[in-house]
N, C-alpha and C positions, 0 to 999 in steps of 0.2 A: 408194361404199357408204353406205347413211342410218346415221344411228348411232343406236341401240336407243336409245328413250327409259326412264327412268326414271321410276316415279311414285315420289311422293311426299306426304306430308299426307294419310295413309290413314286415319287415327285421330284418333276426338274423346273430349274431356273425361267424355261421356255415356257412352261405351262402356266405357273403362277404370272410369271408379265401378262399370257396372254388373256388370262384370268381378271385380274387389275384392271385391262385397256375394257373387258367388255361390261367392268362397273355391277353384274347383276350377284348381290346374296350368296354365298355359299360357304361348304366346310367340305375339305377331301381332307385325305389321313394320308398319314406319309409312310404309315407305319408303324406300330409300338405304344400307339397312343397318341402320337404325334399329329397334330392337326393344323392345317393352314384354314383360316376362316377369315370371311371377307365381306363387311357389313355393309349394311346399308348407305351408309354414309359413304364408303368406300375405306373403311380402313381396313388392315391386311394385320392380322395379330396369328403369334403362333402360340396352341393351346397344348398343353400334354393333356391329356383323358386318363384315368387310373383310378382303377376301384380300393377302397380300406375297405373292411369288414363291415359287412353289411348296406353299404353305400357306394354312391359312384361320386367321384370327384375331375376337378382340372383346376389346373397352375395355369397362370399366364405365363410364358415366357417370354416376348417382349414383342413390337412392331416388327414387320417388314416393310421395306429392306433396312431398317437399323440392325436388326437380326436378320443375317442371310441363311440359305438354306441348309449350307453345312455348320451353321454357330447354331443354328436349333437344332439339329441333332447331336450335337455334343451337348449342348446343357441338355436336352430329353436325355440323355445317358446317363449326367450326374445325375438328373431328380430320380430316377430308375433307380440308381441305385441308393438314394437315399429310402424309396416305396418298399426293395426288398430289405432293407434294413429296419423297417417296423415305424419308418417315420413318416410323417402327412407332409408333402410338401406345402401344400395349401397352406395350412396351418401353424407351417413353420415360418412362413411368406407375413403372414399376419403378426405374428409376435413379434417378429423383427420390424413391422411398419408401427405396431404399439409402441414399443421400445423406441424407437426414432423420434414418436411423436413426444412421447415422455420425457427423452432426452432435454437437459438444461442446457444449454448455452453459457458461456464463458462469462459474457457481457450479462446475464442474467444474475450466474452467481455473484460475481461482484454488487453489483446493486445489490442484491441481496444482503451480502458482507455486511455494506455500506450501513442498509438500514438497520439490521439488527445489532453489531456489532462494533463496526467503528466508529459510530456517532456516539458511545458510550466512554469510549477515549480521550485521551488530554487533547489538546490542539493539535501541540508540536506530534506526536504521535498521529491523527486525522493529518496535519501538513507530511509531512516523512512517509506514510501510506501510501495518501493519494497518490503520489508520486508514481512508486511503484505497480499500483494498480493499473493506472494510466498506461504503462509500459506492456504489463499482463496483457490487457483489453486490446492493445494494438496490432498483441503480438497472436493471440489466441482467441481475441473476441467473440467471431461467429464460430469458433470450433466449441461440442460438446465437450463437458468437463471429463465423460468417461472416452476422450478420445487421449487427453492427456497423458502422456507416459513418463520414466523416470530420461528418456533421450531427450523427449520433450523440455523437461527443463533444464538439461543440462545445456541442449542448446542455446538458450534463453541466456543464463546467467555467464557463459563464455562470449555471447553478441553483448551482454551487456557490459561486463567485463575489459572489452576493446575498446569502448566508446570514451576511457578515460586517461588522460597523459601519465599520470601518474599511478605507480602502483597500490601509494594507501588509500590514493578518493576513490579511485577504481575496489579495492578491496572493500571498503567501507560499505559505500555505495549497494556494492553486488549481493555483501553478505544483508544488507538491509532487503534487498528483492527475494532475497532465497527463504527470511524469516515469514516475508508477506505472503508468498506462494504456499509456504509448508501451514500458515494459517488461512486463508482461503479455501484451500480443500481439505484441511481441517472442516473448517464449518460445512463443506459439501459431503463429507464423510458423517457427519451427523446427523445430518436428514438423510441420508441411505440413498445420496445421488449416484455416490463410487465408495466401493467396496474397498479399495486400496489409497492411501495419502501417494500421490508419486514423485513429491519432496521430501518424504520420510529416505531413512539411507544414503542418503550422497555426501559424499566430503567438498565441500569446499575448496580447501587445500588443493587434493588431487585434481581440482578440477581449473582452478586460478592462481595455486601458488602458494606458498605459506602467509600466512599472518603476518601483517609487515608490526616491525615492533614496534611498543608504545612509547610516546613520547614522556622524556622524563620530565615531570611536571618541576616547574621552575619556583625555589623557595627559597629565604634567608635562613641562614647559621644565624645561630642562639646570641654570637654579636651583632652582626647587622639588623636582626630582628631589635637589640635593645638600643641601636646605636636612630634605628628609625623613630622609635617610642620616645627618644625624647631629643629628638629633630629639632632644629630652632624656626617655629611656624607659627602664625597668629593663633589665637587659643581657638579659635571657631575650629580651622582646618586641623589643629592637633586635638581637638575632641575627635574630631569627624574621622580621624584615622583611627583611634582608639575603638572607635565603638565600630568601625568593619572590621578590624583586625580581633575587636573578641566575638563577634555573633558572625560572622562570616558570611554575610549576605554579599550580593551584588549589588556594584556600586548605582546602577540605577535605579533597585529599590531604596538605598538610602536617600539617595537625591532627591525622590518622589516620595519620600516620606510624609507623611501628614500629623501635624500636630496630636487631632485628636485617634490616630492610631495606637501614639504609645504612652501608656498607661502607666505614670509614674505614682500615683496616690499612694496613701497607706494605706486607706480601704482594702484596694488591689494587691497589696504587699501584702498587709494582713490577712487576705482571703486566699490569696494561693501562695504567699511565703515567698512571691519573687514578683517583680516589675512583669510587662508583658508589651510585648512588641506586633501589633497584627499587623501581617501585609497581605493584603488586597488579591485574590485573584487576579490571573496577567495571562498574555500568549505566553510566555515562559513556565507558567504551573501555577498549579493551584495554589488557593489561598494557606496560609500557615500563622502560627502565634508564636513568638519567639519568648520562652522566658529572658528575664534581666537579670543577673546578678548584681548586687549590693553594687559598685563602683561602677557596673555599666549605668545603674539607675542614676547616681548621684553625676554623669556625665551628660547625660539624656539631661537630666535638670537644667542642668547648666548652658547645656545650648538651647535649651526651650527659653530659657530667661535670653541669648541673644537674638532669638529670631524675632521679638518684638510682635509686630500685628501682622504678621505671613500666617498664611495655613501650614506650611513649610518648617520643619526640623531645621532646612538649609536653604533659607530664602537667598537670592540673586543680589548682592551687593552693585552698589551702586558705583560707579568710577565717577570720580572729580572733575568736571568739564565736560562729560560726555553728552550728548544730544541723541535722538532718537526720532529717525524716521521711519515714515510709510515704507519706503523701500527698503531700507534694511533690516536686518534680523536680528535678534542679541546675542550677540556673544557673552559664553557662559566661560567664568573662571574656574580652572580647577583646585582639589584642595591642595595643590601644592601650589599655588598661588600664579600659574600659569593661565595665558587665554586658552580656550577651549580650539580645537581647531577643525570641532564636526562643522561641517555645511561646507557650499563652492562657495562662498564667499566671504569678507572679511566684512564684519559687522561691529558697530558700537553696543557696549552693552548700556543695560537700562536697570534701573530697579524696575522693583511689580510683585506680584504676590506669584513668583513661580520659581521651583527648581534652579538648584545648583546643581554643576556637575564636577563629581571627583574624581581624580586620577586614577585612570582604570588600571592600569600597571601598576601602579603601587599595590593596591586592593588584591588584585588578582597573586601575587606573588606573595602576599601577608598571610592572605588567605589559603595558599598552596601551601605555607609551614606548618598552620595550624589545624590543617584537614584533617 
């Protein structure tokens, strides 16, 4: 049996203008399915026509003249043959505008993040994120999450990578955006936004450089550690070193110490076998209780008996002649018996009921031997 020919390429560029200028309703066929139609209004749309089983359908394919007349028969070609291959263009047209509509947003998942996940976090963690996220959101904001790919980020973390003089702030830095990324669509990957993490996989390394090494942390040998332990220093600042160099706190929670945080009673002793030292929730971490051991306890006493009527473990000594104004600030002495030299300006100290502050270096390096 012959097979019905089709025509096609019925329509020219001359007929449609002249079609357009006379503004009245119509639909001619180009051929194949192919339809120009021209509403009321006057808009000029090209439609394919094409039967599925049991039914008659049509695809939009787009405006004219945005679509001219040889780019509508090229896509009528493609949809053609998407028709003989068993698929609905119609309806493929739709799932793809559902799926678009469905689509999240980059700036969406983040908020998202934000409220379910990182407000669960310490501070410094919430500070160190934000950051990062900020960066994400600038960089990929209005793009869908399932448009993101593993080029995607590796562009990302190479732009960001540039941005720093130095090779460890830069490494630091970058690998801190690449942790944030691989957790973000982490959580988009859990609600079924994207099927794939596309920060799972990538080297760092390959991608910025090796690891810059770590710093060797600065500590005293077993003399200098004993030759500092019995320093010639007033008995306040020689407690005050003793007791950071055995509980290895920072020196600003000692200074901020409060009388009634640490728990020297026998009650105390006798109910949990050791002193007890609470500090306070901070932007540096959560709250903690530090046990006392026997000589830490009997040092803690000793300086509770000088602090006199401070709330203060290490109340603000007073200097001999000093005077105190409106304008200036106090300068705080350290425990090595030095003035303090935070703030822009040189200030009188004063007594009061507030903080001392001790030598951060000493602290830090005591505390680096016995980590």
């Amino acid at each position: 049996m012959a097979t019905k020919r089709v025509l096609q390429g019925l329509l020219t560029d001359v007929q449609i203008k002249a079609w357009i200028r006379a503004g009245a309703p119509l639909a001619k066929s180009d051929g194949g399915g192919l339809t120009f139609t021209l509403s009321k209004a006057g808009t000029a749309t090209w439609v394919l026509r094409y039967r599925m089983p049991g039914r008659r359908c049509e695809v939009t394919i787009g405006n004219y003249p945005d679509i001219t007349l040889a780019e509508a028969r090229k896509e009528a070609g493609q949809l053609r043959a998407m028709i003989d291959a068993g698929k609905d263009p119609a309806a493929e047209k739709r799932k793809a505008k559902q799926k678009a509509k469905a689509a999240k947003p980059i700036k969406w998942l983040i908020e998202d993040y934000e409220k379910k996940v990182l407000r669960h976090l310490s501070r410094s963690t919430n500070r160190t994120y934000k950051r990062q996220l900020e960066r994400i959101d600038k960089e990929w904001g209005s793009r869908s999450a399932e448009e993101i790919n593993h080029a995607d980020v590796i562009e990302l973390i190479s732009k960001t990578k540039g941005t720093f003089k130095t090779h460890e702030s830069g490494w630091r830095e970058t690998e801190t955006l690449y942790i944030v990324i691989r957790e973000v669509f982490k959580h988009a990957a859990g609600q079924h936004i994207i099927q794939v993490n596309p920060g799972l996989g990538i080297s760092l390394e390959a991608v910025i450089g090796k690891r810059p090494k770590a710093k060797v942390r600065l500590m005293l040998t077993d003399d200098e550690l004993a030759e500092l332990m019995h320093a010639k220093m007033n008995r306040q600042n020689q407690l005050s070193v003793w007791i950071i160099a055995a509980t290895c706190v920072r020196v600003s929670e000692f200074s901020t110490a409060l009388r009634h945080n640490i728990r020297t009673d026998e009650l105390t002793i006798k109910r949990l076998g050791a002193g007890l030292w609470h500090i306070p929730e901070s932007k540096t971490g959560p709250a903690i209780d530090i046990p006392l051991a026997p000589p830490v306890v009997e040092w803690f006493r000793e300086l509770d008996s000088l602090a006199l009527g401070s709330r203060y473990i290490v109340p603000r000594a007073r200097w001999p002649g000093s005077r105190r104004t409106a304008e200036t600030r106090p300068l705080e002495r350290t425990a090595c018996g030095e003035p303090s030299t935070t703030g822009s300006r040189t200030t009188s100290p004063t007594s009061g009921d507030s903080p001392r502050t001790i030598c951060a270096p000493r602290r830090n390096r005591i505390c680096g031997r016995l980590v």
